[in-house]
ZATORZA-438570 format. One record per atom (N, C-alpha, C): z, y, x. Coordinates in steps of 0.1 Angstrom, whole numbers, plus 5000, padded with zeros to 4 digits. Layout:
REM residues N
ZYX ...
This chain:
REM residues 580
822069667075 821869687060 823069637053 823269737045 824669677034 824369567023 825069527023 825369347013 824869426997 824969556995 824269606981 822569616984 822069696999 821069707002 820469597001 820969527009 820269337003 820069317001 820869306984 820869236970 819569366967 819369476966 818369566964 817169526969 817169486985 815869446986 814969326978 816369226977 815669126972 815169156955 816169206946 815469246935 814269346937 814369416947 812869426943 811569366944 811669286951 810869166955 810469096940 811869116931 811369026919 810669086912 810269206914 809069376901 808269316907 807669316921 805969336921 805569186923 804969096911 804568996914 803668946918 803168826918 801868836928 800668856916 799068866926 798068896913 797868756912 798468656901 798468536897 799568546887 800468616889 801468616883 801368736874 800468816871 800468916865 800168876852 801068926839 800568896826 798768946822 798468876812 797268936811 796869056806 797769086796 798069226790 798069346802 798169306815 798269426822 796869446824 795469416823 794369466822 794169616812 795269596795 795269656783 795569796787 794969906784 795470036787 796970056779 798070136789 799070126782 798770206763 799970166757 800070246744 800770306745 801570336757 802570426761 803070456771 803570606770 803970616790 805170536791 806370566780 807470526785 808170396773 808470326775 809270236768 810770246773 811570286759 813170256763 813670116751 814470056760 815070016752 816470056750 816770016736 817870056731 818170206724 818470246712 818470346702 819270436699 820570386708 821670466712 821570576713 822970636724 823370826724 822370796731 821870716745 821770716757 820070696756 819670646747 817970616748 817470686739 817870736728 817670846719 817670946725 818871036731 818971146740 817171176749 817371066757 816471036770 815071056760 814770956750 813270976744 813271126741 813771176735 813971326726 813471436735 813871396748 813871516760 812071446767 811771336769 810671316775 809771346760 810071306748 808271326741 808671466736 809471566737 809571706734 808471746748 808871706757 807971716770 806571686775 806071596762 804771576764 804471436766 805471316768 805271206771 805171106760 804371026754 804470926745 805370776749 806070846738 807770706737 807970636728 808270536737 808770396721 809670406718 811170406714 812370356714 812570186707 812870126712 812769976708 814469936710 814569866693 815969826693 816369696694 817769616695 817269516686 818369516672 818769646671 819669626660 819069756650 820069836647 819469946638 820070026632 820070176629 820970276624 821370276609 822270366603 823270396614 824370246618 825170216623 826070136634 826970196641 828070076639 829570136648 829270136661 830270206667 830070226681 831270286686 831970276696 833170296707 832870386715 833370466722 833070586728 832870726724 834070756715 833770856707 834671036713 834771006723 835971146729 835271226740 835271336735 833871416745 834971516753 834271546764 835071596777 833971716779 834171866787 833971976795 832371926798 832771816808 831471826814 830771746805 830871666797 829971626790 829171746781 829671816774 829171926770 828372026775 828972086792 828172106796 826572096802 826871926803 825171896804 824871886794 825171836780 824571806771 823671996769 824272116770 823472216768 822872266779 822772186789 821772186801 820272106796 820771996789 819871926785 818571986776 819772036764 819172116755 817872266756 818772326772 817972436771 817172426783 817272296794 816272296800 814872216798 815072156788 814072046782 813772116767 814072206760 813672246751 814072206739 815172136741 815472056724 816972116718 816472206713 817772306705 818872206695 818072126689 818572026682 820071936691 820271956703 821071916710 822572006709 822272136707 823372206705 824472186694 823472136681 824472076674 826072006677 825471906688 826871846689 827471886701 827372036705 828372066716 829272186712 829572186692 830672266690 831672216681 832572196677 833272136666 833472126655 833072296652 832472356637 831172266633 830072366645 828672316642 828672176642 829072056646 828771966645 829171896630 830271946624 830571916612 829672006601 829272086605 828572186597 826672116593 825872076608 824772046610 824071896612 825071826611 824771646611 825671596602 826771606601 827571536594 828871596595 829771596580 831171666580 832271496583 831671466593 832771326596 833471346611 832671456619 833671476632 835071516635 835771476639 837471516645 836971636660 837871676663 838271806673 838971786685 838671756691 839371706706 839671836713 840871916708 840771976716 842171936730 842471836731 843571816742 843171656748 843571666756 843971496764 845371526765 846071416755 847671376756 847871216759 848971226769 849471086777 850771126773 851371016767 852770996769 853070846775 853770846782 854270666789 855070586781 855070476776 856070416767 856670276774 857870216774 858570116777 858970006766 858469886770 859269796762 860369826754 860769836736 861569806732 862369926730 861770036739 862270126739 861770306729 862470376724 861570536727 861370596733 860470646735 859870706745 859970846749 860470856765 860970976770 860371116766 860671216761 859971326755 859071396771 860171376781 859771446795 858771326804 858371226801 857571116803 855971126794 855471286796 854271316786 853571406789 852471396790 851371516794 850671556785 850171696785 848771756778 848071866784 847071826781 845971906791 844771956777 844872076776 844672136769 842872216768 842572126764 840772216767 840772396767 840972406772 840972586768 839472606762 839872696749 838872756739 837872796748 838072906759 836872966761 835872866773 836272756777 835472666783 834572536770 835372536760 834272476747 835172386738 834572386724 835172296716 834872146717 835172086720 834771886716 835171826707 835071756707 834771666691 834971526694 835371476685 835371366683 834171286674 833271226685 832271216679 832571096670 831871076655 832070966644 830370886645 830270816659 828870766667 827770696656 828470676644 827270606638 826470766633 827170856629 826470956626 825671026632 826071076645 826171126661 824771056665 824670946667 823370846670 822370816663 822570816650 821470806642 820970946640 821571056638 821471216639 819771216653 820571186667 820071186679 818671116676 818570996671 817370916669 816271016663 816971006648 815771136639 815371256651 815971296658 815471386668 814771386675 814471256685 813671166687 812471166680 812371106669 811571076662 810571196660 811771316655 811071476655 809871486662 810271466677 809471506683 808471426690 808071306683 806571196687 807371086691 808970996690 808670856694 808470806684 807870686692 807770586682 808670546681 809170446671 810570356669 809970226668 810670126672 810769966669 812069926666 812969906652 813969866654 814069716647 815369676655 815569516650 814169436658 813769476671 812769436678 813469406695 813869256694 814269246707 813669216717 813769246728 812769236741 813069106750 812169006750 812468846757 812068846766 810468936771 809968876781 809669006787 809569046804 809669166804 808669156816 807769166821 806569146832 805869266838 806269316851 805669486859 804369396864 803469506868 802269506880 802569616882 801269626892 800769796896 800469886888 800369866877 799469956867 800769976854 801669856854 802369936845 803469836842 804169816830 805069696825 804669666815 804569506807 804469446795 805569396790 806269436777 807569386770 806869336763 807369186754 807469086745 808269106734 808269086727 809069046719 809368926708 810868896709 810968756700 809668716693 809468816681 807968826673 806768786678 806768746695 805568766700 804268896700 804969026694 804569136696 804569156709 803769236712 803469286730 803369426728 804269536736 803969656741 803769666753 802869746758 802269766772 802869926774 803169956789 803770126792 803370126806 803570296809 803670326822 805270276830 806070276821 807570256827 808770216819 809670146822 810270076813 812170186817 811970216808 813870256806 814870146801 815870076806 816569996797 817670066795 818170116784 819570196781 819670096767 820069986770 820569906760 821969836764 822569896773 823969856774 824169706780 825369676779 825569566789 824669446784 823969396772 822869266773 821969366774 821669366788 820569436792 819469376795 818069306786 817369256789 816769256808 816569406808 816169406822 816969326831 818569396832 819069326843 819469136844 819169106829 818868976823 817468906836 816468996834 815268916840 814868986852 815969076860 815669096878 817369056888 818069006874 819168936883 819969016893 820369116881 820469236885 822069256887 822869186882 824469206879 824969156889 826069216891 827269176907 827869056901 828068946907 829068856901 830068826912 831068826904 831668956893 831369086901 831869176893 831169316895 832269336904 832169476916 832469486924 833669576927 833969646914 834869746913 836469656914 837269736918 838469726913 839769676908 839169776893 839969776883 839769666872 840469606868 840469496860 841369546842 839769546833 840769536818 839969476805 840369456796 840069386784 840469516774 839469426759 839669546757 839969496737 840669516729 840469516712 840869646709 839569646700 839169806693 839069806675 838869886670 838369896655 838870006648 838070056636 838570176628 839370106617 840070196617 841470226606 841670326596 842170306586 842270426579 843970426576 844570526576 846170536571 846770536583 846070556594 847070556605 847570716613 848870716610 849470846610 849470896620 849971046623 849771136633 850871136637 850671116652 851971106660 853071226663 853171346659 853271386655 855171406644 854471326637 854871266624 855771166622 855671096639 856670946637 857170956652 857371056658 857871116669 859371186670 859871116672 861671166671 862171226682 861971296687 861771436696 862271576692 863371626696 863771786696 862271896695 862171956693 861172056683 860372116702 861872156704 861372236723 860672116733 861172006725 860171876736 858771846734 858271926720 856971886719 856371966726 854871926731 854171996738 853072106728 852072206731 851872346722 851072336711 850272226712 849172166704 849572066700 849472036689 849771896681 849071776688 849771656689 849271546696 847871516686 848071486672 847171466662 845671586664 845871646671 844771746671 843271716683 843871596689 842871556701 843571396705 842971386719 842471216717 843671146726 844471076717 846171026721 846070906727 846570926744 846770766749 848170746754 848170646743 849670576748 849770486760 850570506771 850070456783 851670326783 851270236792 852170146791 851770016808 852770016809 852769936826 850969856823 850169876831 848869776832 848169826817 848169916809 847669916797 847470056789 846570096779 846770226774 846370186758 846970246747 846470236733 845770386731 844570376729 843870516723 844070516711 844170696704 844470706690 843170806692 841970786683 840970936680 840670936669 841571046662 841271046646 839971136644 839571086634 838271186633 838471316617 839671326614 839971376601 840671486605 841171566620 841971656623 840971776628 839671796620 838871926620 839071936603 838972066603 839172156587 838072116577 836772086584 835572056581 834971916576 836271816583 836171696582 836771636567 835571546566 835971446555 836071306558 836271266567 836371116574 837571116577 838570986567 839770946569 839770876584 838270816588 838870726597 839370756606 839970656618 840370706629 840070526635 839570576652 839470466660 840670466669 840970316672 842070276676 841670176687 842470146695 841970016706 843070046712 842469936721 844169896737 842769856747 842869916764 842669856768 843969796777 843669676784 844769666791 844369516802 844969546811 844669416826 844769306819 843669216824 843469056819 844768956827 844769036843 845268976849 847068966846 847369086835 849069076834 848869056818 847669056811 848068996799 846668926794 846768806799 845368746798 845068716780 844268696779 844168676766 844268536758 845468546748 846268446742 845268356734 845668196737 845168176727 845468086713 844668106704 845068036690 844868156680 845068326684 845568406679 844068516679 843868586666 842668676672 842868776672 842368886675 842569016675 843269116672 843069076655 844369176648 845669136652 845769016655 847368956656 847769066665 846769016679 847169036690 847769186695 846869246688 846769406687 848569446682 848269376665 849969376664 851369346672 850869276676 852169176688 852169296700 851469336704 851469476713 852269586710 851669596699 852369736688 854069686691 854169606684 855469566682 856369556695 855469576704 856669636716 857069776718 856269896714 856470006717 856670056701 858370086697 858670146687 857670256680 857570326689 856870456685 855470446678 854670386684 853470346687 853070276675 853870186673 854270066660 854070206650 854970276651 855170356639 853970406632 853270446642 851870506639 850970416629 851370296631 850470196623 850870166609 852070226606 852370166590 851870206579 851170126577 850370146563 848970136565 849370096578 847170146584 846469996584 845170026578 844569886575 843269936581 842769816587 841169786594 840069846586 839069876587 837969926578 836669836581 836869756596 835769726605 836469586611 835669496611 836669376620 836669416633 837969336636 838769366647 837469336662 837269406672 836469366686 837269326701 837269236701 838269176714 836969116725 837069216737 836069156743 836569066757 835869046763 836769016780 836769096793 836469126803 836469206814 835669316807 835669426807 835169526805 834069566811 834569516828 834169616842 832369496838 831169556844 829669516848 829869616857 828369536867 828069616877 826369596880 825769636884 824469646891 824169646904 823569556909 823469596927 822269696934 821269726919 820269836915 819969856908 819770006906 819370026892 817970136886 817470136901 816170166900 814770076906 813870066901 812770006910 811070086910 810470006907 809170016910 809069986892 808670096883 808470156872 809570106862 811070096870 812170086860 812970166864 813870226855 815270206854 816370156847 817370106853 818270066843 819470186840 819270226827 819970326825 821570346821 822270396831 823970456823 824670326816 824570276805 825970136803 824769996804 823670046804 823169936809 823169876823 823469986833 823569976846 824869916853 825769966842 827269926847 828670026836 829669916836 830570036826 832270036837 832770096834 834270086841 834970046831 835870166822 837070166811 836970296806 837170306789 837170426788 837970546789 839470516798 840070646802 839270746808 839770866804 839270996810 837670986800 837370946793 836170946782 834971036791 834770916804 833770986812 832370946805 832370796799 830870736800 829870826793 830270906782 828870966781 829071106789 829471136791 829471286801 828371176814 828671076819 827971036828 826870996826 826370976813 825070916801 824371056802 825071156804 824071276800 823571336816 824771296822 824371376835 822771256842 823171146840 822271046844 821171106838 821071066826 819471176817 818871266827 820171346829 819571516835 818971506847 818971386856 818371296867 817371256861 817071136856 815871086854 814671166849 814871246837 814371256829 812771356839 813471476845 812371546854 811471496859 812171386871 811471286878 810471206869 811271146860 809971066856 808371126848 809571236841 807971346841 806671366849 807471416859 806571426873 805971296880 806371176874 805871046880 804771036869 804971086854 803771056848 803071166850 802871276854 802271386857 801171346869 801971246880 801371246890 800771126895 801171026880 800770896880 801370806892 802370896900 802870796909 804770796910 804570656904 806470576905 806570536911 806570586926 807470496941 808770526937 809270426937 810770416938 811370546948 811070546960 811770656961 812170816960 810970856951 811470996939 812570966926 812970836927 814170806918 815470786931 815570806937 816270746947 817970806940 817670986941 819170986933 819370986921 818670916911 819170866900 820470726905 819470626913 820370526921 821470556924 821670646935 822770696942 823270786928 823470836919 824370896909 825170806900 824170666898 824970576887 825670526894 825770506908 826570376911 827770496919 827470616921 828370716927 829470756914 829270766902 829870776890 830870666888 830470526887 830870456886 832170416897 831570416908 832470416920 833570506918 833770636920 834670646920 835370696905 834870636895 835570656881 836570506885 835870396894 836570296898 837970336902 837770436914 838770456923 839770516912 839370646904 840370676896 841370636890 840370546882 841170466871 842370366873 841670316885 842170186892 843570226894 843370336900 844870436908 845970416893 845270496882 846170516872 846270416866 845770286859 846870196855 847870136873 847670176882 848670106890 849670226889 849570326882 850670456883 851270396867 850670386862 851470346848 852770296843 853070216856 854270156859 855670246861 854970386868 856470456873 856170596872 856470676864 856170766858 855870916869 856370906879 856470976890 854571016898 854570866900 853270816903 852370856896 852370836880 850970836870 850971016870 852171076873 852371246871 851371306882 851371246893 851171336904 849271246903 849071126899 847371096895 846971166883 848071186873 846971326865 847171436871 847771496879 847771636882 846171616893 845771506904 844671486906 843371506901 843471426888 842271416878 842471556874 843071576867 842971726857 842971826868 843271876877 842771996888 841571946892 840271876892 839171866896 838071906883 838871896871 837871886863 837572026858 837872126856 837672276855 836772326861 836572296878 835372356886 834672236886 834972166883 833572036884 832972066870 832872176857 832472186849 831872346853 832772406858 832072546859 830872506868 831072476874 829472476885 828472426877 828372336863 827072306858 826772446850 828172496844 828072626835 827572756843 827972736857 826872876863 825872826868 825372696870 823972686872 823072656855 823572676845 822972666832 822672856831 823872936834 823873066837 822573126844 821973086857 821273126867 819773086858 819773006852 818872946845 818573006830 819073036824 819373116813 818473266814 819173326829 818273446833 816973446839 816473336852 815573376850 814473236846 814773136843 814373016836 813972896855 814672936865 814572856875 815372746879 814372636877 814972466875 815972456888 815472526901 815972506910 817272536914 817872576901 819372596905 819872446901 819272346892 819772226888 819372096901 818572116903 818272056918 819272116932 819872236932 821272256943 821772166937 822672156925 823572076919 823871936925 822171856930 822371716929 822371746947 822471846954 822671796968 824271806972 825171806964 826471756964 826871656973 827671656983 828271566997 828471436991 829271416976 829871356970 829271296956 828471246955 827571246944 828471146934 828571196925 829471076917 831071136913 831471206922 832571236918 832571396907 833271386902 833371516892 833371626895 834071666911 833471776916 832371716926 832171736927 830871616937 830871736956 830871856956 830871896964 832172006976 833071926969 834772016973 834771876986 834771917001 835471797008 836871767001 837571876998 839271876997 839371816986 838671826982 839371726962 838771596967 837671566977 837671436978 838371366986 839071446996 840171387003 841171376998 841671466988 842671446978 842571326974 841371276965 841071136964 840971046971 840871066982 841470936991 842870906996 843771006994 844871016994 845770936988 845070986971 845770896960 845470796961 844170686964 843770576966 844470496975 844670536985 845770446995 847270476992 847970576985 849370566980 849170476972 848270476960 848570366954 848470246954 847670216964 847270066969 848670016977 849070136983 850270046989 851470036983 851670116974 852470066962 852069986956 850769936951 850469796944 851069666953 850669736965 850769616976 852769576977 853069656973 855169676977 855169716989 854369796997 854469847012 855369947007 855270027000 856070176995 856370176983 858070226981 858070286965 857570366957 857770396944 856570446938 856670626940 857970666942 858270746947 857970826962 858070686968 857070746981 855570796979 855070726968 853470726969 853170856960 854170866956 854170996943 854471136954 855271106964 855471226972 854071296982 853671146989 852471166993 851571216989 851071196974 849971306964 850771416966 851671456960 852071546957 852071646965 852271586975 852671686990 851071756991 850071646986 848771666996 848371776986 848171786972 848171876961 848471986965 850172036969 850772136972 849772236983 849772086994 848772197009 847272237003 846472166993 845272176990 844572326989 843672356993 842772536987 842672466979 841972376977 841172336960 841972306949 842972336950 844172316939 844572436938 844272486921 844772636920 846272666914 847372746916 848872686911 848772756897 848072846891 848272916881 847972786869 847272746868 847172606855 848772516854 849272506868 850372426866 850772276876 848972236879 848972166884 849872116897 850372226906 850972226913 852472216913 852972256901 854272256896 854572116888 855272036892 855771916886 856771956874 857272036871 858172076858 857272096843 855772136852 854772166838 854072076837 854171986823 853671846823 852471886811 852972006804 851672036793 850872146799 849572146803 848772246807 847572296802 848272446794 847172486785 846972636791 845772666797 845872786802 844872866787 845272986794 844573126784 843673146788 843373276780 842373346790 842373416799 843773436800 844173536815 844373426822 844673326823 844873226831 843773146836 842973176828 841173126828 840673266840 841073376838 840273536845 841573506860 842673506858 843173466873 842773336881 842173236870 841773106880 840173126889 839573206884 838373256886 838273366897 839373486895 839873516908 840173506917 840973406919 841673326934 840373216936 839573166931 838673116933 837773186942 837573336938 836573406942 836973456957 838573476961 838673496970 838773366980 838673256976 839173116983 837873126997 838673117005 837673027019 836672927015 837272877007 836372737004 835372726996 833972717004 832772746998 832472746989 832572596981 832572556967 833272616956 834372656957 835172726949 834572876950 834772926965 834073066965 833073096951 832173006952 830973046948 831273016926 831772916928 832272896917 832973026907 833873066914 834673186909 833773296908 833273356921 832473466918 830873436906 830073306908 829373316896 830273336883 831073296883 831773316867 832373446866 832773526874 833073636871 832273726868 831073706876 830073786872 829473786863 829173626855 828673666844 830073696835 831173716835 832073746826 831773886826 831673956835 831774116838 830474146828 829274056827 828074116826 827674156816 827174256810 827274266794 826474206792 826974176775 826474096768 826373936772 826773926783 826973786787 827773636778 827473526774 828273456767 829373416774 830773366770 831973396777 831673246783 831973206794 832173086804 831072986795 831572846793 830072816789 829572796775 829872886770 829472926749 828072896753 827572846742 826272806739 825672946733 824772956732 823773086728 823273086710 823972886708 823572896689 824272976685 823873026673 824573086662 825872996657 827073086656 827673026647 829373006651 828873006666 830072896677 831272996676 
């Protein structure tokens, strides 16, 4: 048995207590099937899709809408499940926020437009190399993203909820939390009591739950190590704008047009303006640094804003972006970022998505992983209230997906700030990342396809028997040995066994030999550091896909071509709302 398995058995030992120990309230028929805590993307989402489905839901907070919130940069695959979500659970109201127009048009005119991920590297004291810069360019016909403005985005999500039969409890915190056989009793401060068939905790890292089953890794087990100060700004200019760069060095899309990480040895500063859609009337823009505790522990005497400045003030460029820019929000300085869980399913719980565990927000996986997780639970637990029976093991791969996400968002990340340092290195870990993410988005877009025609769930159930559960392509052997590739070049470059060059050659090489790496994006060419394909570049990647040996891809390419060919078909994964 594994040292996680362990720690699993014994928490569950702490759910079923003895009949002495059972609250008395567990005699009381529930008042509800499901209790979530927390009001968020992630327990909002979740209630909206179970009481659209027939289940009676609480949502219980302990704070209340609308509220700031971090994590505002939406990616491919987040989009794509979010309209898996939508149209296999029945809540249209979801489509709203998977376009960039319609989202400013149908909740709120405060969202920004993500349409690129831009990395440039910066040095102490120095400006910053124009050839030391990436962009990866969402192509149009795979979808628009947004920069979501989350106090809007979340409270939006709630009312939708609401729409459809939860209950709300907000500013209702949960103290005392007690399972039997028959169901779970939550408390609260108030000494109010709710009774359920099942308890969801999607309340983020004070997770009451994993508060009272002693649920957290100490310390958590990943990695990567970072800290983090965040907050909105208004006046802070587009890079763009304070970029002293030859005209042929910029890359095709404006940096200001999508979500800017300034990268720096052990560290990255995010820029996501929310005012660079046509539609938008929100000056703000969110701003943060994460960066390693262990090479810049956190100072003291000094708080947040200082510290944030004293950073700036190393990287010319970067600095420049801030003049004239003032806070709107106090400054958030937290400490280790990384939690972990040693389970996150039991006997009528789960602990849900950032309640479970968080990494860092490069690569703006956490809610693409919040939705995919949903797209797990949510069936299952239907069918547990359907069938009145929650053995833990019909949740089994919700378990194995949070901690599979997590893992290797670990491995990723971990790699890229240890690439950060030498530009060679961080080139050949995005050419990694960004060649996996394209077919790790099409495969939910042709099983949403398959589904669309003839309304059979069981194309979403292939999905989750993936070799690889957790990683973004989840079923390519070759991209995951790719990823193990990069993980040990980098390690032994952390370690000084190899120069960074060496470890940069080793990816690189393995990339070159790869099927699962397609050369038409660019990925394979180290001279193309901006990668924006067309749509001919989109109809040839789908091609060579279709003829690849390799199963995964095979199937990938030829579903997408076929629905391209098909009339009347929507082009790759366009939503079916009006408007888009």
């Amino acid at each position: 048995m594994t040292a996680r398995s362990t720690e699993s058995a014994r928490s569950t030992e702490s759910v079923r207590p003895t009949e002495s120990g059972r609250p008395t309230a567990s005699a009381q028929k529930p008042s509800h099937d499901v209790v979530i805590l927390g009001s968020g993307i992630a327990g909002s989402t979740l209630g909206a899709v179970l009481a659209r489905n027939g289940a009676k839901v609480l949502i219980a907070d302990a704070g209340t809408h609308p509220r700031f919130a971090v994590g505002e940069s939406m990616i491919p695959q987040l989009i794509a499940w979010l309209q898996v979500l939508a149209e296999r659970f029945d809540v249209p109201e979801f489509q709203a926020l998977t376009d960039a127009t319609t989202i400013n048009q149908k909740v709120s005119n405060t969202f920004g437009r993500k349409q690129h991920f831009g990395f440039m590297l910066h040095r102490p004291g120095q400006e910053p190399d124009p050839d030391e810069a990436h962009q990866f360019v969402i192509p149009d016909a795979l979808t628009s993203a947004s920069h979501l403005f989350r106090q809007d985005s979340d409270a939006y999500l709630l009312r939708v909820a609401v729409g459809y039969g939860c209950d709300t409890r907000q500013q209702w915190r949960a103290e005392n939390i007690d399972f039997d056989d028959a169901g779970v009793t939550v408390t609260g401060t108030d000494g109010q009591v709710v009774r359920a068939r099942y308890l969801v905790d999607a309340s983020g890292f004070r997770s009451p739950l994993a508060d009272h089953l002693g649920l957290r890794e100490q310390p958590a087990r990943f990695r990567h190590h970072s800290r983090s100060l965040f907050t909105h700004m208004i006046g802070v200019r587009p890079f763009d704008d304070v970029l002293e760069v030859p005209e042929q060095s910029r890359p095709p899309v404006p940096w200001h047009n999508g979500t800017m990480h300034h990268l720096f040895d052990r560290g990255w500063f995010w820029i996501i303006p929310f005012d660079n859609h046509e539609l938008s009337r929100n000056p703000l823009c969110s701003v943060g640094v994460t960066l390693d505790p262990r090479t810049y522990p956190k100072p003291e005497g000094i708080g947040a804003e200082e510290e944030f400045a004293r950073l700036l003030s190393r990287f010319p460029a970067v600095e420049r972006q801030f003049e004239g820019a003032r806070k709107v929000r106090e400054w958030v300085s937290t400490g280790r970022l990384q939690y972990s869980s040693n389970k996150t399913v039991g006997h009528r719980w789960c602990l849900m998505s950032h309640a479970a565990g968080f990494l860092d927000p490069l690569y703006s996986r956490g809610m693409s992983n919040t939705f995919e997780i949903i797209h797990a639970l949510a069936p299952r637990l239907l069918g547990a209230l359907a069938d009145d029976d929650f053995a833990e093991e019909r949740f089994r791969h919700v378990e194995e997906l949070e901690q599979g996400l997590l893992d290797y968002n670990d491995t990723l990340v971990n790699c890229s700030f240890i690439a950060f340092s030498h530009f060679r290195l961080w080139d050949a870990v995005f050419r990694v990342w960004g060649s996996g993410s394209t077919p790790g988005t099409l495969r939910i877009n042709n099983a949403l396809r398959k589904f669309r025609g003839d309304g059979d769930t069981s194309v979403f159930d292939a999905l989750e028997k993936a070799p690889h559960t957790g990683l973004w392509w989840p079923d390519n052997d070759e991209f995951k040995a790719l990823l193990a590739v990069t993980a040990e070049a980098c390690a032994r470059y952390e370690a000084k066994l190899i120069d960074g060059d060496t470890a940069a050659d080793l990816i690189l090489e393995q990339i070159r030999e790869s099927g699962a790496v397609h050369d038409g994006f660019g990925w394979k060419d180290v001279k193309q550091r901006f990668i924006h394909p067309d749509q001919g570049q989109i109809a040839d990647f789908l091609k060579w896909a279709a003829a690849s040996p390799v199963p995964e891809l095979n199937s990938v390419g030829r579903e997408s071509l076929a629905a391209l060919r098909a009339a009347g078909a929507p082009p790759l994964s366009a939503s079916p709302e009006p408007g888009r």
